[in-house]
C-alpha positions in Angstrom: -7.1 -18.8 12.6 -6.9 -21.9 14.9 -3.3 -22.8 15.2 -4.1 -26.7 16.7 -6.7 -29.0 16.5 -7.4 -29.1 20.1 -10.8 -27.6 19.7 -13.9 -29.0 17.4 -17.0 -27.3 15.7 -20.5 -28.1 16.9 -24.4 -26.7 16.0 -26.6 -25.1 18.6 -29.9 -26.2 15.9 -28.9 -24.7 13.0 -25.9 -22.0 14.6 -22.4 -23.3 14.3 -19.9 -23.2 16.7 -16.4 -23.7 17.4 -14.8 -24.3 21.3 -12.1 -22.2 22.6 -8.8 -23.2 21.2 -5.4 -21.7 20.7 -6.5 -18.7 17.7 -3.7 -16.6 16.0 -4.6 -13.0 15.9 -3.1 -10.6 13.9 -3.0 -6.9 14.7 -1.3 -3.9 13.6 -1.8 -0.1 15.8 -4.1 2.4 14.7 -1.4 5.2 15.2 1.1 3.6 13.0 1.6 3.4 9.4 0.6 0.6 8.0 2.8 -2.2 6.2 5.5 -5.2 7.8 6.5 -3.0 10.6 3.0 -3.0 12.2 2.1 -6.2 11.5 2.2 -8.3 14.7 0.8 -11.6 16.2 -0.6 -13.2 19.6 -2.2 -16.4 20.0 -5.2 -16.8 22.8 -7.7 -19.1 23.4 -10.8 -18.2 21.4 -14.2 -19.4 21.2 -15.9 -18.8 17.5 -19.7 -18.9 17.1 -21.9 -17.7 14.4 -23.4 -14.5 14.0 -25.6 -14.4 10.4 -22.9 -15.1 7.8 -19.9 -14.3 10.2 -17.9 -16.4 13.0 -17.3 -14.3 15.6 -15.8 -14.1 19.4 -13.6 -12.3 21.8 -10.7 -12.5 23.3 -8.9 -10.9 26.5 -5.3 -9.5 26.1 -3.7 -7.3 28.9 -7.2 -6.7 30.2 -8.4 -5.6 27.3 -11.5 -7.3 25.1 -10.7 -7.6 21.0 -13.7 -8.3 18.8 -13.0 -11.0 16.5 -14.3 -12.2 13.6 -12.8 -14.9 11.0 -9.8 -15.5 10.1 -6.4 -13.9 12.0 -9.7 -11.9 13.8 -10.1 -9.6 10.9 -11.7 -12.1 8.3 -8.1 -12.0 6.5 -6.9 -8.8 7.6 -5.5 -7.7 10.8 -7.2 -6.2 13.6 -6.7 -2.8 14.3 -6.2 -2.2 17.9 -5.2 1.7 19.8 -4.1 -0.2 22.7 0.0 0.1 23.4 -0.5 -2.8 26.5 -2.2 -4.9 23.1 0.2 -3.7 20.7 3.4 -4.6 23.2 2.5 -8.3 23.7 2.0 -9.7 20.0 4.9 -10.3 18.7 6.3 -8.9 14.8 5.6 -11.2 12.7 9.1 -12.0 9.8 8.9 -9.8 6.9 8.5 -13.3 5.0 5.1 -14.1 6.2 4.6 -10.8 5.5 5.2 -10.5 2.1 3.1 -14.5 1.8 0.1 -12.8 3.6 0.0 -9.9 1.3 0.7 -11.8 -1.5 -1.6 -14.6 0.0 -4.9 -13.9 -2.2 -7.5 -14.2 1.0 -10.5 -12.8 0.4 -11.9 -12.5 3.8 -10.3 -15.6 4.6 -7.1 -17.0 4.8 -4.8 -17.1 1.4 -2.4 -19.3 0.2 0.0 -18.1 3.2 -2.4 -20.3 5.9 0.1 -23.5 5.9 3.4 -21.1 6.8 1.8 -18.9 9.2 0.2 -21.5 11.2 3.4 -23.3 11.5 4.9 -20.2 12.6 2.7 -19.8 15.0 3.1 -23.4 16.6 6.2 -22.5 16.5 6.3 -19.1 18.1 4.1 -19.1 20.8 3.4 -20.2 24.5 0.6 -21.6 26.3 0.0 -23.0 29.7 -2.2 -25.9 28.5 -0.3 -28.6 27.1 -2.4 -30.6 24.2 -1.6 -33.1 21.3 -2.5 -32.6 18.3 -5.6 -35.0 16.9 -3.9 -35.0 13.6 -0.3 -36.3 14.0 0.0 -36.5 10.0 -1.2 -32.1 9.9 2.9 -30.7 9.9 4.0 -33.6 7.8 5.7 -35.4 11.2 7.9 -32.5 12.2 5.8 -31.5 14.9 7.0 -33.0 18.4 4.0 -35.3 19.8 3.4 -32.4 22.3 3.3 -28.5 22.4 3.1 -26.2 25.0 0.5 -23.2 23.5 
């Protein structure tokens, strides 16, 4: 999920595509069990473009390459990842959004939890790359005018 508005969706003829902007991806570890306590968060810079039906991209984390497609890089769910150096850097996500996202009613998408987790993620996370957002009116006017993603 795109966190910011810094980036903007374009067509190559009839493919669409989305520049690299600050992403949320969520993943949990393949040798975990699943549920709130494997259920973690990073934000990179993603580029989206269309593959058939899908959006789809990469993105590098701890010299690593995730496959992403859709929303929170799973189309909904999280990614599943069997890299520690991947696993250590996203961050646990509160048992809160947790409970939202799996209550949240996505069906390969976001669900109803999109609003909270994307302020959460603003919130949460670092960038180098300063930005303002395009839409000063998207948090409701409790967003400072800058971030630092």
């Amino acid at each position: 999920m795109y966190i910011t508005h810094e980036g903007h969706t374009y067509y190559a003829g009839s493919e669409q595509r989305h520049t690299k902007a600050p992403f949320l991806i969520i993943v949990q570890h393949k040798n975990k069990p699943l549920g709130p306590d494997n259920f973690r968060a990073l934000v990179r810079k993603v580029a989206l473009r269309q593959f058939g039906h899908w959006m789809m991209g990469n993105a590098k984390v701890k010299g690593h390459s995730i496959t992403l497609s859709g929303s929170y890089g799973g189309d909904g769910l999280p990614v599943t990842i069997g890299h520690d150096e991947i696993y250590d850097a996203a961050i646990p996500i509160p048992r809160e959004l947790y409970d939202k996202w799996s209550n949240g009613k996505g069906w390969n998408s976001c669900g109803n939890e999109a609003h909270d987790m994307r302020e959460w993620a603003v919130k949460t996370f670092l960038v180098k790359k300063e930005f303002t957002f395009k839409d000063p009116e998207f948090y409701q006017g409790k967003q400072p005018d800058k971030y630092f993603i």
